[in-house]
NUMIZA-234399 format. One record per atom (N, C-alpha, C): x, y, z; residue in three letters; residue number from 1; atom name; chain. Coordinates in steps of 0.02 Angstrom, whole numbers. Layout:
N
u, v, w, res, n, atom, chain
X, Y, Z, ALA, NUM, CA, A $
...
//
This chain:
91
u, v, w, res, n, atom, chain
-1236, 308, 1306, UNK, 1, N, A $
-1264, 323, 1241, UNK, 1, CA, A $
-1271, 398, 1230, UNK, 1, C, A $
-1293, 446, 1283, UNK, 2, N, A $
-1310, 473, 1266, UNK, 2, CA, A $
-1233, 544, 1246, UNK, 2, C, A $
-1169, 525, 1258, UNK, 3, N, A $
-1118, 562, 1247, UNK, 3, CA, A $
-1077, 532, 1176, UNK, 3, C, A $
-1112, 479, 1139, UNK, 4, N, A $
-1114, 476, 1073, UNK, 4, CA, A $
-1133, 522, 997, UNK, 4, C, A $
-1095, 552, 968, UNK, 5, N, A $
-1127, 587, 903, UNK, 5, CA, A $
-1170, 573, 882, UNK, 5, C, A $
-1227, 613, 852, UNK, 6, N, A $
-1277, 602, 837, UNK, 6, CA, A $
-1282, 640, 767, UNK, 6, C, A $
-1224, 662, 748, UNK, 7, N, A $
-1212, 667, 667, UNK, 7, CA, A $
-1156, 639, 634, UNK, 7, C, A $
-1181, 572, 619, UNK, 8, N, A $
-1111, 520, 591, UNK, 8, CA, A $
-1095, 545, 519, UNK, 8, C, A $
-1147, 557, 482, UNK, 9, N, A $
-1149, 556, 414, UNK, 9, CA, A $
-1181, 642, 395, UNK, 9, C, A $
-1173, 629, 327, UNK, 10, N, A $
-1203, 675, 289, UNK, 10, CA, A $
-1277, 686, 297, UNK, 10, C, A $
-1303, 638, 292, UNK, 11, N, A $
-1386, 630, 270, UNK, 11, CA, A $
-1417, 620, 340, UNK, 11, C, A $
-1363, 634, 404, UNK, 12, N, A $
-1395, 614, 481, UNK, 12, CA, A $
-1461, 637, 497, UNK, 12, C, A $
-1513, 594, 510, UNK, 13, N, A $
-1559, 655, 575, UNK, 13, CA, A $
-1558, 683, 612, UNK, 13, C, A $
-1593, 754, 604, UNK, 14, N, A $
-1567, 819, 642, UNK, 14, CA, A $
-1631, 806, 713, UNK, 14, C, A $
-1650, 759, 718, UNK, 15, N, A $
-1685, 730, 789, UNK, 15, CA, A $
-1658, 731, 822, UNK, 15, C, A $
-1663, 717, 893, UNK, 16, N, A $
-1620, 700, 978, UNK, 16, CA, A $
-1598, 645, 943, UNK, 16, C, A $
-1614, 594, 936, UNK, 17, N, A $
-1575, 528, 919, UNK, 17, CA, A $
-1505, 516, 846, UNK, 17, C, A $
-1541, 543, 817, UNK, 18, N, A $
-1488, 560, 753, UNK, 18, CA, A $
-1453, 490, 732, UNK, 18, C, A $
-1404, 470, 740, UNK, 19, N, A $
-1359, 425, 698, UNK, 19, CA, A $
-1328, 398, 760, UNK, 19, C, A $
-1365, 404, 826, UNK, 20, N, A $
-1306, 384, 868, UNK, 20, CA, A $
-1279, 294, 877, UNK, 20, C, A $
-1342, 253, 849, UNK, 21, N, A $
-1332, 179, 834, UNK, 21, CA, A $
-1268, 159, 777, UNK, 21, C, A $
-1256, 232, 724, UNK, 22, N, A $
-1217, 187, 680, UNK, 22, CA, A $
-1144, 162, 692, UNK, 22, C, A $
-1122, 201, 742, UNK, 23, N, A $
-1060, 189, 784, UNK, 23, CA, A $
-1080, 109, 804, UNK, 23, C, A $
-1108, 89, 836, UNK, 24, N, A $
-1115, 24, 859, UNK, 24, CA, A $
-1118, -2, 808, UNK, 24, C, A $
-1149, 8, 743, UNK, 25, N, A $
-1152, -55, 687, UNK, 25, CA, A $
-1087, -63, 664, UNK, 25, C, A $
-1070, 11, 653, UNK, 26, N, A $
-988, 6, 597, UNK, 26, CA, A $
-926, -18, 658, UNK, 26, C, A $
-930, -31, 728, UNK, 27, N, A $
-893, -59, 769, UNK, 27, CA, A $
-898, -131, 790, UNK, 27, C, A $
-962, -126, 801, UNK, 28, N, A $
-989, -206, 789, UNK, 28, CA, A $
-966, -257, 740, UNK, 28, C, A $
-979, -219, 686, UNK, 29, N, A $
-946, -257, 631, UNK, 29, CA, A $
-887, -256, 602, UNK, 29, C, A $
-836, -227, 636, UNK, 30, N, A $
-767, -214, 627, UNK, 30, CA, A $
-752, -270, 666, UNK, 30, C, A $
-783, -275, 737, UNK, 31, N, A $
-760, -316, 770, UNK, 31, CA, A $
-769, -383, 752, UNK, 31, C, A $
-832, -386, 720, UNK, 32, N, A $
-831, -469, 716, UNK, 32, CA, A $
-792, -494, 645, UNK, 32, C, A $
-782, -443, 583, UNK, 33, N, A $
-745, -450, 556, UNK, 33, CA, A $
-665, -463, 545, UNK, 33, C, A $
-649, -410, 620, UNK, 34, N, A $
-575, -442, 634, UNK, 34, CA, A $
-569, -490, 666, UNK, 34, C, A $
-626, -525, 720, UNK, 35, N, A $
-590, -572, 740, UNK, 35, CA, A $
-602, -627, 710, UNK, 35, C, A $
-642, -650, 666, UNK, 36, N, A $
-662, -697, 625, UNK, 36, CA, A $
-629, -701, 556, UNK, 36, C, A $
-601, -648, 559, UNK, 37, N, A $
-551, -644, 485, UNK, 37, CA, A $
-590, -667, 423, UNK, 37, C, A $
-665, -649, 438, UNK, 38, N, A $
-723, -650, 383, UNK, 38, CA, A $
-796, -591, 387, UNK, 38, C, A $
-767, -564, 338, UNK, 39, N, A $
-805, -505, 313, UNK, 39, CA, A $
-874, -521, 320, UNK, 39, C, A $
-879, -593, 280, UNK, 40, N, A $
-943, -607, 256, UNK, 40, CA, A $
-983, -637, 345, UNK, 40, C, A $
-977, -667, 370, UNK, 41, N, A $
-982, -690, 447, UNK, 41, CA, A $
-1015, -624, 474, UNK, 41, C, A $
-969, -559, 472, UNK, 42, N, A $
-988, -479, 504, UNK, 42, CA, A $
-1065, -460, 479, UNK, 42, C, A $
-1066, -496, 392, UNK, 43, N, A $
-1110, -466, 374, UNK, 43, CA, A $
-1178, -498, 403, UNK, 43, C, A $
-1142, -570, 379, UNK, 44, N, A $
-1236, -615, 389, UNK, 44, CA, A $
-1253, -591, 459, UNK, 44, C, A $
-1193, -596, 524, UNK, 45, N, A $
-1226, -563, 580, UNK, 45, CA, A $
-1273, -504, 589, UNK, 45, C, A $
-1247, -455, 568, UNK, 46, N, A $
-1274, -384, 542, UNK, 46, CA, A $
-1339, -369, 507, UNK, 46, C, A $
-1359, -421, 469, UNK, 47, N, A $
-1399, -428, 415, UNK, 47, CA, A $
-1447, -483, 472, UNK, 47, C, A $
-1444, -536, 498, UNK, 48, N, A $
-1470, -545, 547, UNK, 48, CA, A $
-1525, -486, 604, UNK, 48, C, A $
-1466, -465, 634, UNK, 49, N, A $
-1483, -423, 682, UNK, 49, CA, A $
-1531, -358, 664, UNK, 49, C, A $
-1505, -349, 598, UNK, 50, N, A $
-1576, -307, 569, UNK, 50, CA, A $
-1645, -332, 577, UNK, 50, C, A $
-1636, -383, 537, UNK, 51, N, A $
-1727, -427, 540, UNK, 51, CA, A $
-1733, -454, 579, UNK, 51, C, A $
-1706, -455, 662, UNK, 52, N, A $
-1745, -490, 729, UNK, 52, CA, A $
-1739, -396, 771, UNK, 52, C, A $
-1703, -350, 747, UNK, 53, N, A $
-1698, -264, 775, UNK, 53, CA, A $
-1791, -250, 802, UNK, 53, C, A $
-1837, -258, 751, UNK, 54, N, A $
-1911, -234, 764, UNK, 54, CA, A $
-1927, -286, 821, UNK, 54, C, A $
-1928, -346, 831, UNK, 55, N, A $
-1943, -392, 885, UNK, 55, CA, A $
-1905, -359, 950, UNK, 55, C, A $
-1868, -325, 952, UNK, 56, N, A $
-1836, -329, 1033, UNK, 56, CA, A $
-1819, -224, 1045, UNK, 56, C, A $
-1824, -200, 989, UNK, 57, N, A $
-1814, -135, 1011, UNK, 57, CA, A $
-1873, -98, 973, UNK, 57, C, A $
-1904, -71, 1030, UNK, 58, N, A $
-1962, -11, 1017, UNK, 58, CA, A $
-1947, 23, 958, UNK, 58, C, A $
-1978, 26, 902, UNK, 59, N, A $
-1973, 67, 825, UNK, 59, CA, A $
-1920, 39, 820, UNK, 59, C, A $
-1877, 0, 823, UNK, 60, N, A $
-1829, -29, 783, UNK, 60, CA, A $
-1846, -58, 697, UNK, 60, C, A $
-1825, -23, 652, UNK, 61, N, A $
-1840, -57, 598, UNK, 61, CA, A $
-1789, -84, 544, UNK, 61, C, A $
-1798, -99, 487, UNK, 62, N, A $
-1729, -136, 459, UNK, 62, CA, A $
-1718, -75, 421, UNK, 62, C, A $
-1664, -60, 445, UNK, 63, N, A $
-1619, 20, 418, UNK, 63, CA, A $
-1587, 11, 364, UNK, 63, C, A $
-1580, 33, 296, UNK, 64, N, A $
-1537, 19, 249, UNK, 64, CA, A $
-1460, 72, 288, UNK, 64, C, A $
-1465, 122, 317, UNK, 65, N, A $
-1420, 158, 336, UNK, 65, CA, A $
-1364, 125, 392, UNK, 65, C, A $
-1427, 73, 417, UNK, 66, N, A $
-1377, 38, 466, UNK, 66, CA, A $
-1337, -25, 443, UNK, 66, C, A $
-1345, -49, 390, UNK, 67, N, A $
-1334, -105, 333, UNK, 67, CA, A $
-1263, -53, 319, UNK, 67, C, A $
-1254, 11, 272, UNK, 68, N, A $
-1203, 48, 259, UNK, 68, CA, A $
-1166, 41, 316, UNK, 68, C, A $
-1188, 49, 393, UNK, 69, N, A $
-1135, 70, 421, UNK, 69, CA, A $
-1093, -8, 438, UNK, 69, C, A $
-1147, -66, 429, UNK, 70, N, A $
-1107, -131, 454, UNK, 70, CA, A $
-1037, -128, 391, UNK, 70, C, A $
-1069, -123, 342, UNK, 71, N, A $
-1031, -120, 283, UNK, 71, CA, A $
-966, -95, 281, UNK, 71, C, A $
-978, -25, 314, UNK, 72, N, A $
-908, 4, 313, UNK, 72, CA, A $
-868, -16, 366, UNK, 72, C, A $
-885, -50, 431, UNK, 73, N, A $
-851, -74, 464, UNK, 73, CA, A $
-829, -150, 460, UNK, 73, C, A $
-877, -174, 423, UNK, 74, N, A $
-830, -241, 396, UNK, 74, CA, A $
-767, -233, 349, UNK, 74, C, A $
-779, -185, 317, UNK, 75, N, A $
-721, -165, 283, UNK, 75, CA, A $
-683, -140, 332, UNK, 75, C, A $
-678, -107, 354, UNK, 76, N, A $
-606, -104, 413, UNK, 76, CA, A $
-597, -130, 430, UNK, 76, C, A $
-645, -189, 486, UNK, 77, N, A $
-602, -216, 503, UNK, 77, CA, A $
-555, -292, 488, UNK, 77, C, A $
-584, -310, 395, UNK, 78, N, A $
-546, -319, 369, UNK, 78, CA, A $
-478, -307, 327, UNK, 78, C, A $
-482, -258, 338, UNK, 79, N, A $
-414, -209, 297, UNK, 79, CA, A $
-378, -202, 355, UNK, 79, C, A $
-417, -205, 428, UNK, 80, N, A $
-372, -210, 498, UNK, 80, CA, A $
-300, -265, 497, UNK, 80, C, A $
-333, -323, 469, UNK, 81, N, A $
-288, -362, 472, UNK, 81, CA, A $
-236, -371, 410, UNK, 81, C, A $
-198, -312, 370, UNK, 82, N, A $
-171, -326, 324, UNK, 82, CA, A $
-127, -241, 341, UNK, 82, C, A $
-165, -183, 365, UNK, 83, N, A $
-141, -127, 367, UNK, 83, CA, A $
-155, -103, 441, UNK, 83, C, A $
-115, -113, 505, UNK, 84, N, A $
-133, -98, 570, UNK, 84, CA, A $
-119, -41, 571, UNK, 84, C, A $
-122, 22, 545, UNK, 85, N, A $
-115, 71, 546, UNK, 85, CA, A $
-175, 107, 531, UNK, 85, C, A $
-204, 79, 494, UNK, 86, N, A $
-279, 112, 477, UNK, 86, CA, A $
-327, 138, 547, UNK, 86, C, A $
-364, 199, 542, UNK, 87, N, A $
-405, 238, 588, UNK, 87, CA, A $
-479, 232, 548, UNK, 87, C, A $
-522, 213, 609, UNK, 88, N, A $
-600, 214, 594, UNK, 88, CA, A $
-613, 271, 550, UNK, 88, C, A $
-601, 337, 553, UNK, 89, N, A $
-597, 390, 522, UNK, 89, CA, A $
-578, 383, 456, UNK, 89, C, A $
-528, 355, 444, UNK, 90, N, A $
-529, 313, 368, UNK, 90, CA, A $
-578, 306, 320, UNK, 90, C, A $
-633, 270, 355, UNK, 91, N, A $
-678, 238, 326, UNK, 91, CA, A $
-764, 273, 342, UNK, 91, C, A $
//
């Protein structure tokens, strides 16, 4: 974790911790989007995992930022399966 970016975005926190979770959301949800060949599946998971996040991780709370990042990786990795050329950087 800790050789992860911790400025993903524009609006990142300039804290030790910063943005380094949104990589896992927007990969997470690339992944379950490509292999399920359903966007919507990536999401309800995602959207899930937000509202059980405060039960199992210390200050975990439901992030709208982390919702964006499932978002943008469901979109890839639905567009994965139509354009295999596409880069995370893309998106």
């Amino acid at each position: 974790m800790k050789h992860l970016p911790t400025h993903v975005y524009s609006d990142s926190p300039t804290d030790q911790g910063g943005d380094r979770d949104k990589l896992q959301h927007f990969f997470g949800s690339a992944y379950l989007s490509y292999t399920s060949e359903a966007p919507q599946f990536a999401k309800a998971i995602g959207n899930f995992i937000e509202w059980v996040e405060p039960i199992f991780i210390v200050g975990g709370t439901d992030d709208p930022r982390d919702k964006y990042a499932n978002k943008q990786g469901e979109g890839f990795g639905r567009d994965l399966l139509v354009v295999k050329t596409l880069l995370p950087s893309d998106y």
